[in-house]
ZADREN-113398 format. One record per residue: residue in three letters; x, y, z of N, C-alpha, C in turn. Coordinates in pm, whole numbers, padded with zeros to 5 digits, always signed. Layout:
N
ALAXYZXYZXYZ
...
***
This chain:
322
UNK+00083-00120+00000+00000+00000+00000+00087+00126+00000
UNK+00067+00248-00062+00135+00383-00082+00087+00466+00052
UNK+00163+00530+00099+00139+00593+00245+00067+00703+00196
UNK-00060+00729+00075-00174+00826+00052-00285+00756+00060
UNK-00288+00604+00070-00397+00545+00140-00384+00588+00281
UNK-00327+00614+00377-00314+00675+00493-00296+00785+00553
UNK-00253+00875+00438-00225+01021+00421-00296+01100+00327
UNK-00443+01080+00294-00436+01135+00132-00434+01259+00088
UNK-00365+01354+00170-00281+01452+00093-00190+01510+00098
UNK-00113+01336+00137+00053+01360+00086+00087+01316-00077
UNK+00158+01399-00105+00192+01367-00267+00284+01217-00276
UNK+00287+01140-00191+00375+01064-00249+00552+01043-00225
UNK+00587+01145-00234+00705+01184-00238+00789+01242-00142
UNK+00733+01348-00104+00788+01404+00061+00770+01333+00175
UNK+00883+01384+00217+00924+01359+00384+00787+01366+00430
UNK+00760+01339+00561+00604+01372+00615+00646+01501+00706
UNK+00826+01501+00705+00820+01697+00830+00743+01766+00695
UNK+00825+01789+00583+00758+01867+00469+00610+01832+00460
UNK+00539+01722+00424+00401+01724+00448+00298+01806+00531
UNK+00405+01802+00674+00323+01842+00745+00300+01994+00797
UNK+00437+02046+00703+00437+02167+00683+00377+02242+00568
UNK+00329+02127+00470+00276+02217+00364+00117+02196+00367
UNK+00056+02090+00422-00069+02049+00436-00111+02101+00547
UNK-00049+02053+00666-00160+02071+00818-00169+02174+00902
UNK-00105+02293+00842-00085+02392+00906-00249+02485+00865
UNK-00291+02522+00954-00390+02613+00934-00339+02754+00837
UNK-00396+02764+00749-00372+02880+00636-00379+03041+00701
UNK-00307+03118+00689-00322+03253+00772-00438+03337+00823
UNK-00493+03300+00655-00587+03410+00629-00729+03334+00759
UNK-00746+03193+00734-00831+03155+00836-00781+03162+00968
UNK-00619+03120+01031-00610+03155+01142-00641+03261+01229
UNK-00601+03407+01126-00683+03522+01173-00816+03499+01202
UNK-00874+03444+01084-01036+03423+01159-01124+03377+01265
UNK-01074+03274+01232-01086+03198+01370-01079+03244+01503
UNK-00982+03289+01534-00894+03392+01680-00994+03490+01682
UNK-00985+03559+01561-01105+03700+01605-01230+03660+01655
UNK-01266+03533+01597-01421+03468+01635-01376+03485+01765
UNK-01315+03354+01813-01306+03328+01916-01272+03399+02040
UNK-01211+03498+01969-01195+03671+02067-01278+03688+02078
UNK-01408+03725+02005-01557+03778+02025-01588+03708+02134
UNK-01636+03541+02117-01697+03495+02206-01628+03526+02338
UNK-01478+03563+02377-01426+03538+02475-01475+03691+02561
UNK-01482+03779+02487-01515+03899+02555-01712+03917+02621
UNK-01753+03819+02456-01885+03807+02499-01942+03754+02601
UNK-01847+03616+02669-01882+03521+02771-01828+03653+02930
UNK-01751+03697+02884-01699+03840+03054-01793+03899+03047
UNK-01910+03891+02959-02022+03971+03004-02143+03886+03045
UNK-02127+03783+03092-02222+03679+03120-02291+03747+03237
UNK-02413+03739+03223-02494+03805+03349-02496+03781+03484
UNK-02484+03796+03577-02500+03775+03737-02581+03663+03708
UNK-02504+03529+03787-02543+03389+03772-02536+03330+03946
UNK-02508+03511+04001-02437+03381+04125-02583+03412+04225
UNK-02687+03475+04221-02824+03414+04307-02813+03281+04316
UNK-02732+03199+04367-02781+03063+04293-02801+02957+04436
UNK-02843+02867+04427-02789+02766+04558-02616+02708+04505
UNK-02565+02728+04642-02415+02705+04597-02299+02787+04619
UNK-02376+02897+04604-02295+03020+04559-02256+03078+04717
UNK-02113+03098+04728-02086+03167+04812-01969+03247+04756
UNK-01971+03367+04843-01850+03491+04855-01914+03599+04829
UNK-01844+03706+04769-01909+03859+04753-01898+03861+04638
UNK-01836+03864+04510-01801+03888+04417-01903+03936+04354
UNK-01940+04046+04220-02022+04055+04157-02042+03978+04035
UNK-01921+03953+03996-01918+03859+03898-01939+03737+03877
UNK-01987+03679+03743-02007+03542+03778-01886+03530+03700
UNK-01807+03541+03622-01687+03535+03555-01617+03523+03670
UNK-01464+03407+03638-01373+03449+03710-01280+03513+03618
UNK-01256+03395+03509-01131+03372+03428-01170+03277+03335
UNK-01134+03306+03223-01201+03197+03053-01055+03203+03049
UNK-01004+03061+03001-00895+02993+02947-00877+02923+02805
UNK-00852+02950+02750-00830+02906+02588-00759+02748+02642
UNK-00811+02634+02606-00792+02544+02579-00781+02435+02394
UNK-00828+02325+02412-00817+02290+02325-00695+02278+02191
UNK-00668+02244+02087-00555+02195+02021-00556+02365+01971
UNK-00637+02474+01953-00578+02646+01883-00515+02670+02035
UNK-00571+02634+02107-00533+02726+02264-00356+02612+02284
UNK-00331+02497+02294-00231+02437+02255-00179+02448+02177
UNK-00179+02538+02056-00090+02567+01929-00051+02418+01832
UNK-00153+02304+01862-00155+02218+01805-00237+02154+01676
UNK-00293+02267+01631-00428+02303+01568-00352+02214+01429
UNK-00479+02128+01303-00495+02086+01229-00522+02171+01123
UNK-00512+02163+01020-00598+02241+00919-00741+02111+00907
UNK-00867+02213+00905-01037+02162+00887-01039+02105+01015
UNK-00984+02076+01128-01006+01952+01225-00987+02004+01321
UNK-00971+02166+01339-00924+02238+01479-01025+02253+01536
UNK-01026+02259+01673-01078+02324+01819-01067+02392+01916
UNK-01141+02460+01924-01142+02558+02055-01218+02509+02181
UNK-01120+02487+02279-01231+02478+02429-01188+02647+02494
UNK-01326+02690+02551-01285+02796+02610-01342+02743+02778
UNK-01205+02717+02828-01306+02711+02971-01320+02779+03057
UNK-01461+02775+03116-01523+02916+03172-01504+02916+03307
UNK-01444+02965+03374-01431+02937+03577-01515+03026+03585
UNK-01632+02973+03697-01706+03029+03770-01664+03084+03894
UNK-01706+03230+03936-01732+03263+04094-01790+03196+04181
UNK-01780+03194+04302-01880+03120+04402-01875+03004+04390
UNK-01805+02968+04392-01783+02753+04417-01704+02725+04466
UNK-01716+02643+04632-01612+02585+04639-01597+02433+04668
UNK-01730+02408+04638-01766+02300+04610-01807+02184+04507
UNK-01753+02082+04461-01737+02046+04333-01919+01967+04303
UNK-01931+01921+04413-02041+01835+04385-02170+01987+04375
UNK-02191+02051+04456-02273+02202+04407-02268+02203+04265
UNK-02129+02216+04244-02135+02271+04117-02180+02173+04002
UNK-02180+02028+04019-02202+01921+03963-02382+01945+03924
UNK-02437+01947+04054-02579+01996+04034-02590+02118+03946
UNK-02511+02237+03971-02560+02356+03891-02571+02326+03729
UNK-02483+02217+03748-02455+02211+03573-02539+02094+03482
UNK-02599+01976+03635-02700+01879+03555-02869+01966+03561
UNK-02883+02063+03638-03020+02081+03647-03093+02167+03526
UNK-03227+02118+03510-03277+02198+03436-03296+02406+03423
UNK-03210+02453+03368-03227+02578+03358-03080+02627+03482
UNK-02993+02563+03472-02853+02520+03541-02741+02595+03468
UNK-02615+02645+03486-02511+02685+03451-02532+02634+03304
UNK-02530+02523+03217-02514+02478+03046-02612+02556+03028
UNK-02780+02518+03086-02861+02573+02972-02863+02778+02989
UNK-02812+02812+03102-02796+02970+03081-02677+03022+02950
UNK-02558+02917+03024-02475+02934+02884-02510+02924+02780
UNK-02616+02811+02709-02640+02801+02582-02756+02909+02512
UNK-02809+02919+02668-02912+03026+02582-02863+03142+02559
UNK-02748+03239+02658-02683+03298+02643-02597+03318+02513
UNK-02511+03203+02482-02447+03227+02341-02565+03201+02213
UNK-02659+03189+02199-02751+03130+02071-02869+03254+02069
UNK-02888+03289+02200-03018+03393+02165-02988+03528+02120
UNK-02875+03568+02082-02887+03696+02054-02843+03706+01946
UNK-02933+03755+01867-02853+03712+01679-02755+03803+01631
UNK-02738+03918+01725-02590+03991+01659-02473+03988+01766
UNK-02497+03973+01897-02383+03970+01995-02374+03808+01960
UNK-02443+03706+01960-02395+03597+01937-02312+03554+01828
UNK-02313+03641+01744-02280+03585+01665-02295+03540+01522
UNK-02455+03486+01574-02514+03333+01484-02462+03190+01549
UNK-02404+03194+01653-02377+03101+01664-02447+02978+01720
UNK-02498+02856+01688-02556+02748+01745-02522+02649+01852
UNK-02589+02585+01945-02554+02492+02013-02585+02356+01912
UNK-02461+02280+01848-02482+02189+01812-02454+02057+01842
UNK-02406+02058+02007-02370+01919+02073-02373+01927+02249
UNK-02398+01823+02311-02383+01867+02467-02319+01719+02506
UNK-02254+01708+02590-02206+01600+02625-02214+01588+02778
UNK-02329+01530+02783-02379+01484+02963-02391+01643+03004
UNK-02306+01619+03148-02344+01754+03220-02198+01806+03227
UNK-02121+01817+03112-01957+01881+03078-01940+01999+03023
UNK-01992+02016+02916-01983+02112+02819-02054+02131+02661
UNK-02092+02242+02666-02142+02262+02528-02051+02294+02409
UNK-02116+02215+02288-02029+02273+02178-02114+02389+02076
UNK-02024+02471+02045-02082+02571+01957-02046+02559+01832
UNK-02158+02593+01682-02111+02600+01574-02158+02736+01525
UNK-02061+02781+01482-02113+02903+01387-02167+02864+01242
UNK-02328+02948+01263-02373+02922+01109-02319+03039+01008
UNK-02232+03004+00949-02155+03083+00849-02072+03029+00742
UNK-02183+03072+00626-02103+02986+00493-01992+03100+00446
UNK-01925+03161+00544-01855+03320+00473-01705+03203+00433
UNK-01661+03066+00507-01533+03003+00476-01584+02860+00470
UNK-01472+02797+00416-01500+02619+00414-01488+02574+00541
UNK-01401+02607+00606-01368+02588+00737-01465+02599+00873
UNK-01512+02497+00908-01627+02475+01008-01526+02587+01160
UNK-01601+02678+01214-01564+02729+01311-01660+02654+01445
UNK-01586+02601+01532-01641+02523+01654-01578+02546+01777
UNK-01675+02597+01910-01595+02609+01994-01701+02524+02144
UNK-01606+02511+02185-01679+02415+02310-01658+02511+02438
UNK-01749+02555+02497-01772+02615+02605-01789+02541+02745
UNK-01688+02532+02831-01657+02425+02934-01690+02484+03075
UNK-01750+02449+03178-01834+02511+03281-01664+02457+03379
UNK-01624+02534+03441-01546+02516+03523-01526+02575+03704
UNK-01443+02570+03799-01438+02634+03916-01326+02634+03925
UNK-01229+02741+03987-01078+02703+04052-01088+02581+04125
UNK-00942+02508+04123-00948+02412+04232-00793+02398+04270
UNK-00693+02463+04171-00541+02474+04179-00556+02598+04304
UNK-00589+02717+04302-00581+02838+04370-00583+02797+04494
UNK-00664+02762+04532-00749+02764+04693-00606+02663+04746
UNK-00561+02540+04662-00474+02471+04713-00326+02505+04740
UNK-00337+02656+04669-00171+02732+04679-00102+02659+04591
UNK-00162+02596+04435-00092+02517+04405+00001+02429+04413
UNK-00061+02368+04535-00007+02208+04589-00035+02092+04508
UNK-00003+02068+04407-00071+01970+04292-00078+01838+04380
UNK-00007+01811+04470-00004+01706+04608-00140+01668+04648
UNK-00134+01819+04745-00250+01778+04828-00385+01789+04704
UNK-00366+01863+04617-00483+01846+04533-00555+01736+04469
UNK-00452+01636+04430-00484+01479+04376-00530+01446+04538
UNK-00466+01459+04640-00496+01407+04773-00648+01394+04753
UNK-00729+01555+04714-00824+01616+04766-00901+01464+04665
UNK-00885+01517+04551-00945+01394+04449-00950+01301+04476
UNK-00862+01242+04508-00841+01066+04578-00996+01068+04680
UNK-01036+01156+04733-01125+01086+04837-01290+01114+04794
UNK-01285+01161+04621-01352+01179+04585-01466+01094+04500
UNK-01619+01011+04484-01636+00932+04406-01578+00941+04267
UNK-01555+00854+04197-01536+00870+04041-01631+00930+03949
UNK-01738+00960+04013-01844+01057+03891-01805+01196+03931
UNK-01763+01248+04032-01732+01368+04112-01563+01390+04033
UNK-01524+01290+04107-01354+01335+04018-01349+01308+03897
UNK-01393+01288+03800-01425+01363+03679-01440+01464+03625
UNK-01483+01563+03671-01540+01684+03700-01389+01787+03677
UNK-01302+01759+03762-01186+01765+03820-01109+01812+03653
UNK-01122+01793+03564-01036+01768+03456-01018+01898+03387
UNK-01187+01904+03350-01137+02063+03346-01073+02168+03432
UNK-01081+02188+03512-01047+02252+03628-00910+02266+03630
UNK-00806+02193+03529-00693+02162+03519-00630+02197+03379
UNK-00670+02244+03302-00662+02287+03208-00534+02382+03126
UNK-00520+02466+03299-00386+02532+03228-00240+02477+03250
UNK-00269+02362+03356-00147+02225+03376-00149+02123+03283
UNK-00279+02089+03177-00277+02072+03065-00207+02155+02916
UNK-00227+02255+02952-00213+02347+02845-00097+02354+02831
UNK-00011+02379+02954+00141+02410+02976+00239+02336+02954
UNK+00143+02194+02974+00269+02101+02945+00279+02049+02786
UNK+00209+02059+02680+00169+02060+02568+00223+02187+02446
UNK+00220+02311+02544+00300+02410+02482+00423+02447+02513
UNK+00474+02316+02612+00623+02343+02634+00696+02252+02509
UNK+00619+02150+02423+00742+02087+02370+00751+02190+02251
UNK+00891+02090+02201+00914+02151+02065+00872+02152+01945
UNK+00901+02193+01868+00857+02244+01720+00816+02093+01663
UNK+00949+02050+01689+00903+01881+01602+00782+01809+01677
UNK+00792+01805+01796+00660+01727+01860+00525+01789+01826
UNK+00512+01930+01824+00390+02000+01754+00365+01891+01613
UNK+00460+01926+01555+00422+01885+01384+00390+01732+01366
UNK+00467+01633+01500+00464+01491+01505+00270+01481+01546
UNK+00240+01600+01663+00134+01565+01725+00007+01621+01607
UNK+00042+01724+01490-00029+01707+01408-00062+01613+01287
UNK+00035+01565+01239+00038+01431+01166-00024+01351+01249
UNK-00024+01344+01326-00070+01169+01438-00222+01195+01469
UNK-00279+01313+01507-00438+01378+01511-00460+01351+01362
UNK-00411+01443+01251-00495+01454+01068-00486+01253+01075
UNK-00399+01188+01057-00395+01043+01051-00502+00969+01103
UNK-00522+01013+01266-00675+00911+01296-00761+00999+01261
UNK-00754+01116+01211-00904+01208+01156-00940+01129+01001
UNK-00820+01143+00963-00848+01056+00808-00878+00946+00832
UNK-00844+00868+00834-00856+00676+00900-00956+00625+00964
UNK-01042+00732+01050-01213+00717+01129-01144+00637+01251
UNK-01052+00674+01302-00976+00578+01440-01059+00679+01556
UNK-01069+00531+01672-01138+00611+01829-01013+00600+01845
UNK-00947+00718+01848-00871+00763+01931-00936+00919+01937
UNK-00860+00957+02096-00931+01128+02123-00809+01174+02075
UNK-00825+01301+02029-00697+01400+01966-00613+01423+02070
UNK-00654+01415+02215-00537+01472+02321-00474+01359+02338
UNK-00490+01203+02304-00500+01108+02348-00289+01104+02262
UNK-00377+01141+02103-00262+01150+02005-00160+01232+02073
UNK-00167+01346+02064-00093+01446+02149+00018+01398+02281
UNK-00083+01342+02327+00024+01250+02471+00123+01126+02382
UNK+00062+01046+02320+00168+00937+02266+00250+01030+02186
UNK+00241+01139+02090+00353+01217+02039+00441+01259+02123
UNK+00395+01332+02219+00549+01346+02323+00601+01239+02395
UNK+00522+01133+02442+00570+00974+02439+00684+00944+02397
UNK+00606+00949+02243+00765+00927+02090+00854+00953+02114
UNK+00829+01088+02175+00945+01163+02153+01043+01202+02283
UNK+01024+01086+02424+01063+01125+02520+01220+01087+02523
UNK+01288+00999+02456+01445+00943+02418+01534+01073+02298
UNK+01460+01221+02319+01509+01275+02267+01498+01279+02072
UNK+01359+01227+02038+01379+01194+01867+01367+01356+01845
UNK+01431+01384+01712+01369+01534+01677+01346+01509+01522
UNK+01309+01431+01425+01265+01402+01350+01109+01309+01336
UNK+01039+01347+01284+00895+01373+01238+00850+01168+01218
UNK+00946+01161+01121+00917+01015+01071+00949+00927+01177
UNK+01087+00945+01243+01064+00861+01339+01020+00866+01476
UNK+00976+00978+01469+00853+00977+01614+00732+00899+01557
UNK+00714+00956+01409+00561+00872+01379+00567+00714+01417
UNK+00631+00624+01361+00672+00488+01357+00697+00436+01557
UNK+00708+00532+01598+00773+00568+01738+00596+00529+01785
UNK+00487+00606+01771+00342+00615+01773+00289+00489+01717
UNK+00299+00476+01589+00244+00342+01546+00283+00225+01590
UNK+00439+00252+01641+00454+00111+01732+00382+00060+01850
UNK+00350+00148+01875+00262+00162+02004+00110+00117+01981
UNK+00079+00174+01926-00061+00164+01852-00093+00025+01766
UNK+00029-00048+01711-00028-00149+01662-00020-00272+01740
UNK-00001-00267+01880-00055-00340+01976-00133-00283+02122
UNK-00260-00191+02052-00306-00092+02149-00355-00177+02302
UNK-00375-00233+02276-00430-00318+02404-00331-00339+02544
UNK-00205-00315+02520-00049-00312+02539-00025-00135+02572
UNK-00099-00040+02546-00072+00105+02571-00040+00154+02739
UNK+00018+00149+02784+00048+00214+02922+00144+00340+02920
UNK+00097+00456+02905+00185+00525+02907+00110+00627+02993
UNK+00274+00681+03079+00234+00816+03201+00353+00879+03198
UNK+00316+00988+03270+00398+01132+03285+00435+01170+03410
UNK+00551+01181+03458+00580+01232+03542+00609+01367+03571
UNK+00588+01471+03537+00621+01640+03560+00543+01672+03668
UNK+00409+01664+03694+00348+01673+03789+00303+01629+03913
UNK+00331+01502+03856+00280+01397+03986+00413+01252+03962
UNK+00401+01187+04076+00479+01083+04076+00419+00940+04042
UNK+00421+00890+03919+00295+00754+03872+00280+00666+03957
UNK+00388+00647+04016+00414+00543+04149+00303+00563+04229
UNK+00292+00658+04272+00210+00742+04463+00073+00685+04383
UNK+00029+00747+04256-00144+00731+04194-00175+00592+04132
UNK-00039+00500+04126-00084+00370+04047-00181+00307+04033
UNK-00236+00327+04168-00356+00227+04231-00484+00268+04159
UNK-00465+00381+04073-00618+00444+04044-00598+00428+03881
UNK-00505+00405+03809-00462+00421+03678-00612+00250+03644
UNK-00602+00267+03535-00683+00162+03485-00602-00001+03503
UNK-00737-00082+03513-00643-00246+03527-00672-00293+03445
UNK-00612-00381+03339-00619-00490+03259-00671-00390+03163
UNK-00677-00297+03129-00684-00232+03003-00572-00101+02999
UNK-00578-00042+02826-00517+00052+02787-00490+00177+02857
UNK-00429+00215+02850-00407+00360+02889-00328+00470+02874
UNK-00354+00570+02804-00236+00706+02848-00266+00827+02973
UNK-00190+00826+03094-00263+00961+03148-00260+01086+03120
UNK-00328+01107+03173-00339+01288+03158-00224+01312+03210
UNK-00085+01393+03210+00007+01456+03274-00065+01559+03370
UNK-00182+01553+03372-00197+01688+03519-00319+01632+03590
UNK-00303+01495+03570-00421+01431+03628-00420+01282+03642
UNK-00413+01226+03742-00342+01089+03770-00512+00999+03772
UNK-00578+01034+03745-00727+00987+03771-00791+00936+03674
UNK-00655+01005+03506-00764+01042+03403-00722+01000+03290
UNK-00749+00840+03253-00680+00810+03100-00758+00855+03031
UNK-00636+00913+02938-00760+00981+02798-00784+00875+02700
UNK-00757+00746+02705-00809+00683+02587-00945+00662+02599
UNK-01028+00639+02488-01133+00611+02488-01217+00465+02548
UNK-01304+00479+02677-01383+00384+02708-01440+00253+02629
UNK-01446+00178+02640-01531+00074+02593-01549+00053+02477
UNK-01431+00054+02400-01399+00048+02281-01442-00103+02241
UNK-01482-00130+02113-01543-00270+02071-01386-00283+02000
UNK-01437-00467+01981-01315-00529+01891-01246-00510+01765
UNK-01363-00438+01740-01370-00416+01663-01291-00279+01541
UNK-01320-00148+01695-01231-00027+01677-01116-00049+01668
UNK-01073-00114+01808-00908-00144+01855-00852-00239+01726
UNK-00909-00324+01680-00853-00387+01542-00800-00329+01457
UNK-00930-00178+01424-00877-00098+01314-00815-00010+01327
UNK-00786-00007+01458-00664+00114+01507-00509+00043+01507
UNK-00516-00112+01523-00383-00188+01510-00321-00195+01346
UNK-00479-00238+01321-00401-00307+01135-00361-00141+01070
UNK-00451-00068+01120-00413+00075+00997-00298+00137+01075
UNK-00203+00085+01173-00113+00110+01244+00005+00074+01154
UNK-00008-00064+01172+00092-00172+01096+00075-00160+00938
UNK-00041-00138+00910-00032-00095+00740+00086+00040+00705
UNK+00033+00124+00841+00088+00261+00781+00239+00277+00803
UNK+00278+00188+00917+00417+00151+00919+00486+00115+00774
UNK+00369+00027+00726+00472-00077+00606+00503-00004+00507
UNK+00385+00129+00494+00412+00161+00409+00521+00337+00417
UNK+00554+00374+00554+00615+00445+00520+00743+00429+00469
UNK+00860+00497+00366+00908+00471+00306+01073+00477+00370
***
């Protein structure tokens, strides 16, 4: 097989660093766009109305804003061309409680549905923009209806609370705090972590960016369950023996991948894997979160079916790079 059954819009011929410099890079003229969108919404959400009447709510503050954080692969500088995302996550005032806030965000007419009605009802401060996805009681996704580019603009609006601050950034006692928390509750927890996500993702280098975009466009093309942050973590994986070339970090990834069932991989910058072992997953896959010992990002309950086609189009794409 030719590595454009796996790539199909590599010419054939180039390196995949060059590929991935001439294909996956988001084009200027849309990067500007995008950002300005997403500037709008970011100024639009600091004007979110007094939310904190609420049950839950404690302190003085007038605001229900604390602090919106650019997340996601634009807010990571890991962005795809057609396949990028924006999470903007939103920290709330008045919480210092996770399970409160758990309720604010499952109940009817709750933190999501103010947000959503908030970004969708106003047809010129919004935007135009739509709620076109919700996932449980986490976060909403937004689409802008606008045929002005080809390029789908999407941003996911994430309900969050401090939980680093209050701890004096003790990332210690903070997993501590988690540890004694149920598993539907420490979940919750992930966002909340976002800029210990963010940080450690925009510390690597140039080559791991470009490795972690090839390895996202690859399972975007291919229809692989894998999550894009999931890619992202096995790229700096690849690349932890020091590789600084593109091709062989990739092969570095697919080795991995074409016996996924076999995936154990963790990070030590933040936490020590040893101290959290006990909570990491058993008898199945895993990569952790580097700012979260609680939290493999691979995907749940994957059939035999997925994991098959995430091995063979592994080992295919090996054979066929050149």
């Amino acid at each position: 097989m030719s590595i454009t059954n796996f790539l199909p819009d590599h010419n054939g011929r180039e390196n995949l660093d060059t590929f991935v410099l001439r294909r996956l890079y988001i084009p200027k003229t849309f990067n500007k766009r995008i950002h300005r969108e997403v500037n709008n919404v970011f100024r639009y959400l600091h004007e979110f109305p007094d939310y904190l009447k609420t049950e839950g709510y404690k302190g003085s503050s007038k605001n229900s804003i604390d602090m919106i954080v650019k997340g996601g692969s634009l807010g990571k500088c890991t962005a795809v061309q057609r396949t990028s995302d924006m999470d903007l996550v939103v920290f709330f005032n008045g919480y210092d409680n996770m399970e409160k806030f758990i309720k604010e965000k499952k109940k009817t007419g709750g933190v999501l549905d103010k947000l959503s009605d908030y970004m969708t009802g106003n047809h010129v401060s919004s935007k135009h923009w739509k709620e076109e996805f919700r996932t449980r009681d986490f976060h909403i996704k937004l689409k802008m209806a606008d045929g002005e580019t080809k390029y789908d603009i999407k941003v996911d609006i994430v309900p969050a609370i401090r939980v680093m601050d209050r701890q004096g950034c003790n990332m210690d006692k903070l997993y501590t705090q988690m540890s004694r928390q149920l598993p539907n509750v420490r979940e919750h927890y992930s966002a909340c972590l976002v800029q210990k996500q963010r940080s450690f993702t925009r510390a690597q280098d140039s080559t791991v960016k470009r490795l972690m975009k090839l390895t996202k466009y690859w399972k975007h093309e291919n229809d692989l369950a894998l999550n894009s942050y999931t890619c992202e973590l096995l790229s700096i994986d690849a690349c932890k023996e020091g590789c600084r070339d593109v091709t062989r970090g990739f092969k570095n990834v697919l080795e991995k991948l074409k016996t996924y069932n076999n995936l154990n991989v963790e990070f030590s910058e933040y936490y020590n894997p040893d101290k959290w072992r006990s909570y990491f997953p058993k008898d199945e896959p895993y990569v952790m979160d580097p700012a979260n010992p609680f939290m493999n990002t691979c995907k749940h309950d994957l059939k035999a079916g997925q994991i098959r086609h995430i091995e063979e189009c592994a080992t295919d794409t090996l054979n066929a790079i050149k």
